[in-house]
C-alpha positions as a printed Julia matrix, in Angstrom:
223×3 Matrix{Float64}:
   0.0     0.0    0.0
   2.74    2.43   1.43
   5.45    3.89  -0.75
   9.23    5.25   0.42
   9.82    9.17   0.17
  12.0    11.72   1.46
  11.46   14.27   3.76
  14.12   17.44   4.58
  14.28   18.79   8.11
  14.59   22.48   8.85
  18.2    22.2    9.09
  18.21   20.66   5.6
  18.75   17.11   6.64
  16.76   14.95   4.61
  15.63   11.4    6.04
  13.66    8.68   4.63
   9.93    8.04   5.22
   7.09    5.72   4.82
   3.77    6.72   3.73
   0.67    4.91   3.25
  -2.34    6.89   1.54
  -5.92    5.86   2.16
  -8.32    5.3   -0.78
 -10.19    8.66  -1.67
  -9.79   11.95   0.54
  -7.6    11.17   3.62
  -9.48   12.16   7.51
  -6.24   13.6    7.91
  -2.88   13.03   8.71
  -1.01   10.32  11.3
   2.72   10.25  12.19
   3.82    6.85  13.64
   6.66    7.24  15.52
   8.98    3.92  15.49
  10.21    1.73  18.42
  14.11    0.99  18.58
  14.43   -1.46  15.82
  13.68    1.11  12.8
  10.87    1.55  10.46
  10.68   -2.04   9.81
   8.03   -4.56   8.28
   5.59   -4.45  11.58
   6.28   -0.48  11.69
   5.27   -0.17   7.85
   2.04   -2.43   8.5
   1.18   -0.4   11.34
   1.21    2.55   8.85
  -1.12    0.67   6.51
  -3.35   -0.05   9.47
  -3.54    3.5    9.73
  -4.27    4.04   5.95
  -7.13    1.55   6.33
  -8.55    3.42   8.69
  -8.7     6.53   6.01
  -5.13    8.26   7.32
  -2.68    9.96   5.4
  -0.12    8.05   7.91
   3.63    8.67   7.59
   6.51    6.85   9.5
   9.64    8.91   9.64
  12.75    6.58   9.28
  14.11    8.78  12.74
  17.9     6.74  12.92
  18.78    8.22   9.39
  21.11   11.2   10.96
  23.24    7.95  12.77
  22.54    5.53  10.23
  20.55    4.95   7.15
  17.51    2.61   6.14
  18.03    1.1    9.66
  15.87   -2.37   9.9
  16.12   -4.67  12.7
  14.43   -7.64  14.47
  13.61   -8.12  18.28
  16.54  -10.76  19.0
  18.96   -9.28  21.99
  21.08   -7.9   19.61
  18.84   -5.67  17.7
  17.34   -4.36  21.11
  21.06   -3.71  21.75
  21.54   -2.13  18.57
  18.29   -0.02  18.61
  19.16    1.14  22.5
  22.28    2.53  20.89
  21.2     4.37  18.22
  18.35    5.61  19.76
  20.38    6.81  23.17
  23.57    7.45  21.53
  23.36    7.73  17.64
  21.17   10.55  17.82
  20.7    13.47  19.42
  16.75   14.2   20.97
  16.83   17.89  19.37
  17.28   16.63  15.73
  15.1    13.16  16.46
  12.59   16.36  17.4
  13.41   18.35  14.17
  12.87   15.17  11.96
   9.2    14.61  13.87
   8.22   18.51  13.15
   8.96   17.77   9.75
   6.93   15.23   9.21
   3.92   16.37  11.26
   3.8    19.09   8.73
   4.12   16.98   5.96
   0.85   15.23   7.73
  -0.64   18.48   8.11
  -1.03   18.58   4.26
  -3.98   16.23   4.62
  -5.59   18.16   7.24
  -5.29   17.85  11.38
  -2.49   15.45  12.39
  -2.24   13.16  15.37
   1.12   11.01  16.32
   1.34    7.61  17.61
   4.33    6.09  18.91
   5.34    3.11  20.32
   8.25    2.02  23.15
  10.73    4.68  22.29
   8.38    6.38  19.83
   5.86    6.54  22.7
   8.05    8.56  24.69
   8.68   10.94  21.86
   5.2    10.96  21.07
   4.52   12.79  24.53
   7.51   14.52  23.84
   6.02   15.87  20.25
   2.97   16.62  22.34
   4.35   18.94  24.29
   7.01   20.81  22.12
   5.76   20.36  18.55
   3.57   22.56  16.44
   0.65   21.11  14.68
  -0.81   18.0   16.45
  -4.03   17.73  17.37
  -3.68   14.63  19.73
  -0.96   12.2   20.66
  -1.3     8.4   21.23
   1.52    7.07  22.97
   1.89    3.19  23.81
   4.06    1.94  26.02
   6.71    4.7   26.26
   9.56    4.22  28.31
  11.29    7.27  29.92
   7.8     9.3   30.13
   7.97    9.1   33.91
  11.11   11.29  33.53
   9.55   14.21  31.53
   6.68   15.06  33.58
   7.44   18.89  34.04
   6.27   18.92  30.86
   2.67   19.91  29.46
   0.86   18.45  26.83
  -0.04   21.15  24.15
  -2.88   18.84  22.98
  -4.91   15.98  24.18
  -3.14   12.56  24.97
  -3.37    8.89  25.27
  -1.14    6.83  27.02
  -1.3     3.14  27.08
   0.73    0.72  29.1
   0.84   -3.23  30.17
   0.98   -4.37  33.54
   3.45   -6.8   32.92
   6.16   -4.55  31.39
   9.43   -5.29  33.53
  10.53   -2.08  31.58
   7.75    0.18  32.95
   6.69   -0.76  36.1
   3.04    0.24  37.4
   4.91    2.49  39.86
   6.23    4.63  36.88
   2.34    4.39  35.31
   0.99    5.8   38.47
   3.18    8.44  39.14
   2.05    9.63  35.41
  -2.06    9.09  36.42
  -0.77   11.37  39.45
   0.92   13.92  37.53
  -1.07   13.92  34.22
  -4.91   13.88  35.88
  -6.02   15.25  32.75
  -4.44   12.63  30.04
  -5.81    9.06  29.91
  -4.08    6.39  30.71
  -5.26    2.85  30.14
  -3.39   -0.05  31.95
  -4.12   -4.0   29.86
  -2.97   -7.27  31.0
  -0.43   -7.46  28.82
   3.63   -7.08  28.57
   5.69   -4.69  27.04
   5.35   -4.07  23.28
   1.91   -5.75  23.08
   0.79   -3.88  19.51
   3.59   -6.06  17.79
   2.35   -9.15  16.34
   5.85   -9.94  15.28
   7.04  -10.4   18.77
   6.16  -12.78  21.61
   4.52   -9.87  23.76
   1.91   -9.87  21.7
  -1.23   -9.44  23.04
  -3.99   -9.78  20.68
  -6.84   -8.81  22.71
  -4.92   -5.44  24.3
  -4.08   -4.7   20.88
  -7.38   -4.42  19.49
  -8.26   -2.68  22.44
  -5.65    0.05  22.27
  -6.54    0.1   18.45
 -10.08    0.99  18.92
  -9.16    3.49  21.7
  -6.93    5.01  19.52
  -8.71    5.49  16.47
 -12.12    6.92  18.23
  -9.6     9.3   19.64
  -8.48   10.18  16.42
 -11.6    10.45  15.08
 -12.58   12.79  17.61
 -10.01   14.81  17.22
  -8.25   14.23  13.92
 -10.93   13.52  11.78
């Protein structure tokens, strides 16, 4: 469905992207934000998914400043790999620059929303906050969103989260219920990186769930 394109940051970087185009008029535009292993075959059906649904959805290929066309798979050594170049590689600032692209690219097609999962969940709430342009922000399972609380959301927000994460414990989750009383956060039986039917977390029943959630939220707010 999707095709590969190239988008150029305000600093004149230009990084790769995948976009999917619904049939007929798009609702408007979605930016899915990656986890650490790239812009890979689950992140590209995601994007579809999104498509489907009647999206102008785009997934920016955010490891292209450290490394190119990055791929990987969810063996030890790819998380290792994707730790690194997100943590290290890049820098947040131009991961940020790269994301405001894009959203405006999305904006072509009308109000945007961004959704964003592990890593891409906690730039997701980071987009929410410091980005211009999006009208909501879903953000699934985003690790580090504990830490960036001082923050405020410039436009409404989802957060979703499994109970069984060993990487986000419900401690972190409640401290964000506590600090964020006005985003809504949604807690499923389910481990970390439950959306992704490629890997064992998957969860097929929280998925669907966190699907729905997300797209009535989009609808409400996107279009």
């Amino acid at each position: 469905m999707g095709t590969q394109r190239q988008l150029r940051a305000v600093d004149g970087f230009t990084f790769g992207a995948y976009e999917a185009l619904p049939e007929g008029t798009p609702r408007g535009g979605v930016v899915v934000i990656q986890e650490i292993f790239g812009v890979n075959g689950h992140i590209r059906e995601v994007t579809d998914g999104f498509a489907q649904a009647g999206y102008a959805a785009i997934a920016p290929q955010i490891f292209d400043r450290a490394e190119r066309d990055v791929e990987l798979g969810y063996e030890e050594a790819d998380m290792g790999r994707g730790v690194a170049l997100a943590f290290q590689g890049t820098e947040r600032d131009n991961t940020l620059k790269d994301l405001q692209a894009t959203i405006e690219e999305a904006g072509k097609y009308g109000k945007v929303g961004v959704v964003g999962y592990c890593y891409g969940g906690l730039l997701t709430w980071l987009s929410a906050c410091g980005l211009s342009g999006v009208a909501c922000a879903s953000a699934y399972y985003g690790g580090g969103i504990a830490g960036e609380l001082e923050q405020e959301a410039r436009c409404p927000v989802i957060m979703h989260f499994g109970e069984l994460d060993a990487h986000i414990p419900m401690t972190d989750v409640e401290k964000i219920k506590t600090s964020l009383p006005d985003v809504d956060v949604h807690v499923y039986a389910a481990d970390h990186g439950f959306n992704c039917d490629h890997r064992a977390s998957h969860d097929a029943v929280s998925a669907e769930l966190a699907r729905e959630r997300t797209l009535t939220f989009f609808e409400e707010h996107v279009g």
